[in-house]
NUVEX-904209 format. One record per residue (C-alpha): residue in one letter; x, y, z. Coordinates in steps of 0.2 Angstrom, whole numbers, padded with zeros to 4 digits, always signed. Example, Ala and Ser with C-alpha at 12.3 -4.5 7.8 and 13.67 -1.06 7.14 Angstrom:
<atoms>
A+0062-0022+0039;S+0068-0005+0036;
</atoms>
This chain:
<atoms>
X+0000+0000+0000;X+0009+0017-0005;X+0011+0029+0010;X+0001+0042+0010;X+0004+0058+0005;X+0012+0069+0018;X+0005+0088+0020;X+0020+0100+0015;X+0021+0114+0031;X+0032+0129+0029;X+0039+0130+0050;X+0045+0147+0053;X+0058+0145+0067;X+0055+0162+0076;X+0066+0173+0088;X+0081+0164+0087;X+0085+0168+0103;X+0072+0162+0110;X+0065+0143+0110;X+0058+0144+0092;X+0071+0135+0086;X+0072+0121+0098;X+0054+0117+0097;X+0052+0120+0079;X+0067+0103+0076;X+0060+0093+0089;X+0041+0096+0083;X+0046+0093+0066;X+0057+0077+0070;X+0044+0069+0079;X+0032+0072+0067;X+0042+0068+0052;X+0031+0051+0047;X+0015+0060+0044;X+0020+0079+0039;X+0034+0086+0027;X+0040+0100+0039;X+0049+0113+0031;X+0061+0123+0043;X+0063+0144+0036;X+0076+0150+0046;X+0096+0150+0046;X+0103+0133+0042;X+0120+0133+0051;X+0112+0138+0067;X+0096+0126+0064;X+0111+0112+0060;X+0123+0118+0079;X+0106+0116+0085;X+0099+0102+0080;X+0114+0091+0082;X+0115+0097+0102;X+0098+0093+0103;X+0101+0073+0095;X+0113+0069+0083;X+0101+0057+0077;X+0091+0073+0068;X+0096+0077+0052;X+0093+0091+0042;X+0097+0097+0021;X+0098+0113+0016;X+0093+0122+0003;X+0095+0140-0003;X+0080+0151-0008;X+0087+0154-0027;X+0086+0135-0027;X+0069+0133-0023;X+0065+0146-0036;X+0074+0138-0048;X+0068+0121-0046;X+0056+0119-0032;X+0056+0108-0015;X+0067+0093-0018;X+0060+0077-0008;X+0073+0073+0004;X+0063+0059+0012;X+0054+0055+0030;X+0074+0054+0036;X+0078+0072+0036;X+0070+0089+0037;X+0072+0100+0024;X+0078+0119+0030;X+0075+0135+0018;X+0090+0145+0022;X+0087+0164+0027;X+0104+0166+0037;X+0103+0178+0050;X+0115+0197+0054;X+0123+0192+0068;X+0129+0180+0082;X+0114+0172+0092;X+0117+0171+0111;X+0101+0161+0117;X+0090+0174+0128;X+0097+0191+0121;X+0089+0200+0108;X+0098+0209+0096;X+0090+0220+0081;X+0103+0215+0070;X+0093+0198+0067;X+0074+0207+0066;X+0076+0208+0046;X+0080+0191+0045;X+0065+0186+0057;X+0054+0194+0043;X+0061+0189+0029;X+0056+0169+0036;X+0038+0175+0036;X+0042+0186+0018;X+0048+0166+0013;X+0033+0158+0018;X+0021+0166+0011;X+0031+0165-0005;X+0030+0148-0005;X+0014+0144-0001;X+0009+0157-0016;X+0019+0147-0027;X+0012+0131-0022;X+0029+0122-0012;X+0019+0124+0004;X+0003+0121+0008;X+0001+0127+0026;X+0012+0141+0036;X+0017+0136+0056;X+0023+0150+0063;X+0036+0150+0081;X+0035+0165+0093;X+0044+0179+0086;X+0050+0194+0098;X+0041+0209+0090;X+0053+0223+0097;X+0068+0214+0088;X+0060+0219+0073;X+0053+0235+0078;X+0072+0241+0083;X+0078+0234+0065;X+0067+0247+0061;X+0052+0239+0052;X+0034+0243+0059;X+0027+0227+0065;X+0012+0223+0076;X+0012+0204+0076;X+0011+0188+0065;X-0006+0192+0064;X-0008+0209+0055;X+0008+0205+0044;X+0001+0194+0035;X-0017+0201+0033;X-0006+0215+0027;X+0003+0204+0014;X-0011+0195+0008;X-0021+0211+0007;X-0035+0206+0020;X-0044+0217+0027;X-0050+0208+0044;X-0044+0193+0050;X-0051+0184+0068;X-0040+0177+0080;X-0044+0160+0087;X-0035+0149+0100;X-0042+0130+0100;X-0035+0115+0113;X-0039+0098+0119;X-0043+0100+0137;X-0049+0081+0140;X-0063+0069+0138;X-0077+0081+0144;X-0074+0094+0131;X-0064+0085+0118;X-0061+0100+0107;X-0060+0120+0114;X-0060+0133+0100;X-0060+0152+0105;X-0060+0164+0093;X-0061+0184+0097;X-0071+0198+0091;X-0055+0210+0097;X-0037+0206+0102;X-0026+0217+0108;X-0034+0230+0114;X-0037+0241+0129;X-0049+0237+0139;X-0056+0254+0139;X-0056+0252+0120;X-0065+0237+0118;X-0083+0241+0119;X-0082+0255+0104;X-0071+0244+0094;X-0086+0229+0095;X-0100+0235+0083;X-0115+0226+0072;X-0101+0227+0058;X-0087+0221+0065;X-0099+0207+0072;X-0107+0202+0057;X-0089+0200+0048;X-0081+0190+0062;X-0095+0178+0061;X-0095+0177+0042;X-0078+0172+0046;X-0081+0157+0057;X-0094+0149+0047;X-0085+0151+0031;X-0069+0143+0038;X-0075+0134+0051;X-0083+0124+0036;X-0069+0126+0022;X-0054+0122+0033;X-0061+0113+0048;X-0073+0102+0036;X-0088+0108+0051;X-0103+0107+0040;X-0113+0117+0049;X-0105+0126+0063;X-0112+0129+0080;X-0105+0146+0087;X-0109+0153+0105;X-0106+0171+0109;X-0102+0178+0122;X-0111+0196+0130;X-0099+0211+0135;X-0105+0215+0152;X-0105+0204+0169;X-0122+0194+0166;X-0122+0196+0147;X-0128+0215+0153;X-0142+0208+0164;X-0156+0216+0154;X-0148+0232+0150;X-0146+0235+0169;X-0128+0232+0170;X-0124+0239+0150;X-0133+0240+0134;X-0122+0232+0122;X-0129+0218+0121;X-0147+0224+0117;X-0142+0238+0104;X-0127+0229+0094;X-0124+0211+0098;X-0140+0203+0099;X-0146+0212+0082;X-0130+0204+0075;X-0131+0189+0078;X-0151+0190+0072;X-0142+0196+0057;X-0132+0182+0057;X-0146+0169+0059;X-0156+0178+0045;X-0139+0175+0033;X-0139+0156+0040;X-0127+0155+0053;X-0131+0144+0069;X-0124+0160+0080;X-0133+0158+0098;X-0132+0171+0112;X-0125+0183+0119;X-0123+0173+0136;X-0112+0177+0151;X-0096+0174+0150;X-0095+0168+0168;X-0107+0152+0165;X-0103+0148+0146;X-0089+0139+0146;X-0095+0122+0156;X-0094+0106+0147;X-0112+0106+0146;X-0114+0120+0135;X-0098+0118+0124;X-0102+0100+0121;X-0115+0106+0109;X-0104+0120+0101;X-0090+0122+0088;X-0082+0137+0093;X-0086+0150+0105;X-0084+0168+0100;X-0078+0179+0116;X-0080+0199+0114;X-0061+0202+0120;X-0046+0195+0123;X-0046+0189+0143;X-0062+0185+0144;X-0059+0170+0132;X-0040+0166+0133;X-0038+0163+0150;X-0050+0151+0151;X-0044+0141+0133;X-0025+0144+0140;X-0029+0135+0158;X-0037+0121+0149;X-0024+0118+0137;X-0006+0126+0141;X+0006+0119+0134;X-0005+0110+0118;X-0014+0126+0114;X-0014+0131+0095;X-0016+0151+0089;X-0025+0149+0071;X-0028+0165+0060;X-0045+0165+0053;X-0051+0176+0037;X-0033+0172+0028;X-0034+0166+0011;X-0019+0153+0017;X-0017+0141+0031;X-0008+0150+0046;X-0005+0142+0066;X+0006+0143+0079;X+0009+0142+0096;X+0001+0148+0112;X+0014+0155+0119;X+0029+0166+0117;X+0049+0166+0115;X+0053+0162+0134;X+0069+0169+0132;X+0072+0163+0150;X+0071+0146+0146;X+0081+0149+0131;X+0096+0156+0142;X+0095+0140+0152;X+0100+0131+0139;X+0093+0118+0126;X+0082+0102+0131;X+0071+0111+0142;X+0060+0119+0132;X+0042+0109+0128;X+0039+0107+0110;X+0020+0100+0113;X+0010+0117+0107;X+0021+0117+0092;X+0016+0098+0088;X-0001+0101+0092;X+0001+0117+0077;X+0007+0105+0065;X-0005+0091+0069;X-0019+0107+0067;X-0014+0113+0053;X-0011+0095+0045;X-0029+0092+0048;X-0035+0110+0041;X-0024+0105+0024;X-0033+0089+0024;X-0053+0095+0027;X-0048+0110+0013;X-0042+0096+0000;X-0057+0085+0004;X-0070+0102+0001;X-0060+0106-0015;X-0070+0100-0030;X-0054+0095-0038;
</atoms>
């Protein structure tokens, strides 16, 4: 029986003084049998890596004018393939230096390159440190915004999704704001920005999560999902018309519901993805389920983007290799695996 067909995923390796290159090898090693993981990042210091790590792991380089020249060679299940974007400067794990924020970029700048040109089919990302390349002096907010900038879409939704055990097998959050102030979020959640979050869902919820017909719980604003109008009004003059909007276009959006009381097993059981109004109301509740195995997916993209649910810990990368825990970036591979496969399996092709 021929083996089947492993899913080509560009890894970019992150901050590489953080653990994003650690836990981008070891992900990709351990998953190597069922996903073609392609490391984007600096080859000699995934190689010194790599080797410290296992000298069983192997890695093959190639260049980038190679690849556009002549595509991804198929280097077998027995090695990982490495895209080389060779960084500025000397990497001392746990300090930053801005002479390497460029070359940070230019991994995600690759990426997307590839999966435009059809060597990829999925982007996993590792955390990047965004004041690196802030001080190489580039603008940059985040993963996130880049590459709804680079794709030229205009809103994208974030959403975190885990398994936290056998009573909820499957946790997806996803966020009608991100990184906001507190203060800002209520003017920053309207019946627009609603709507298009929830178009959002259901359309990729379907197309790259192979959901049929998705099952979204919202969340209310205000202690109480406002309690009536008694403890705010924005639940009665913007979300609940949206999400009777919503119904009316055919999307199975129920609520608004208060936050405190919706995430029980006994409710989520019944849902595909819950939709919180800002950032800690849904997060910490996601993150304390599933630390460690969480998965950041970015929704609205016209490609296939996940990554980790946590950050560079450049502490841990000062410590020294072997101590970071890979599991969140295996669990963004096995996600964005899955997402490849639903996608091929609605494609009419």
């Amino acid at each position: 029986m021929p083996s089947p067909v492993r899913p080509v995923l560009a890894v970019t390796t992150g901050e590489p003084a953080g653990i994003g290159p650690e836990i981008s090898i070891r992900a990709a090693w351990a998953l190597r049998e069922v996903a073609n993981c392609v490391l984007v990042g600096d080859a000699a210091f995934l190689a010194l890596t790599a080797s410290s790590l296992d000298p069983a792991i192997r890695l093959s380089a190639i260049s980038i004018q190679a690849l556009r020249n002549g595509g991804l060679p198929d280097f077998g299940r027995d090695r990982i393939a490495v895209v080389d974007v060779p960084l500025a400067a000397h990497v001392v794990p746990g300090v930053l230096n801005a002479e390497n924020g460029r070359a940070v970029l230019a991994t995600l700048d690759l990426a997307l390159e590839g999966v435009r040109s059809g060597w990829f089919d999925a982007i996993v990302t590792a955390p990047l440190q965004k004041s690196t390349i802030n001080d190489a002096g580039v603008a940059f907010s985040g993963h996130t915004e880049y590459l709804a900038e680079k794709t030229g879409t205009p809103k994208v939704v974030m959403m975190l999704a885990g398994e936290p055990g056998a009573l909820q097998p499957s946790l997806r959050v996803a966020l009608a704001t991100t990184h906001l102030p507190l203060k800002d979020v209520p003017a920053a959640i309207t019946r627009e920005s609603l709507g298009q979050v929830l178009d959002i869902l259901q359309a990729d919820l379907r197309s790259k999560f192979g959901i049929a017909a998705p099952r979204i719980l919202v969340a209310g604003l205000n202690p109480h999902a406002g309690e009536n109008g008694y403890l705010g009004r924005e639940e009665i003059d913007v979300i609940e018309p949206a999400l009777h909007a919503a119904r009316e276009r055919g999307i199975d959006a129920r609520g608004p519901y208060p936050a405190d009381t919706l995430f029980q097993p006994k409710y989520l059981r019944d849902a595909d993805c819950v939709l919180a109004m800002y950032h800690d109301q849904g997060l910490p509740v996601l993150k304390h389920a599933t630390f460690g195995r969480g998965v950041n997916i970015t929704l609205g993209l016209p490609l296939i983007r996940t990554s980790v649910d946590h950050g560079t810990a450049l502490d841990i990368a000062a410590r020294g290799l072997g101590l970071a825990d890979s599991g969140s970036m295996e669990e963004a591979i096995r996600v964005a695996m899955h997402m490849v496969a639903a996608r091929r399996s609605a494609s009419p092709h």
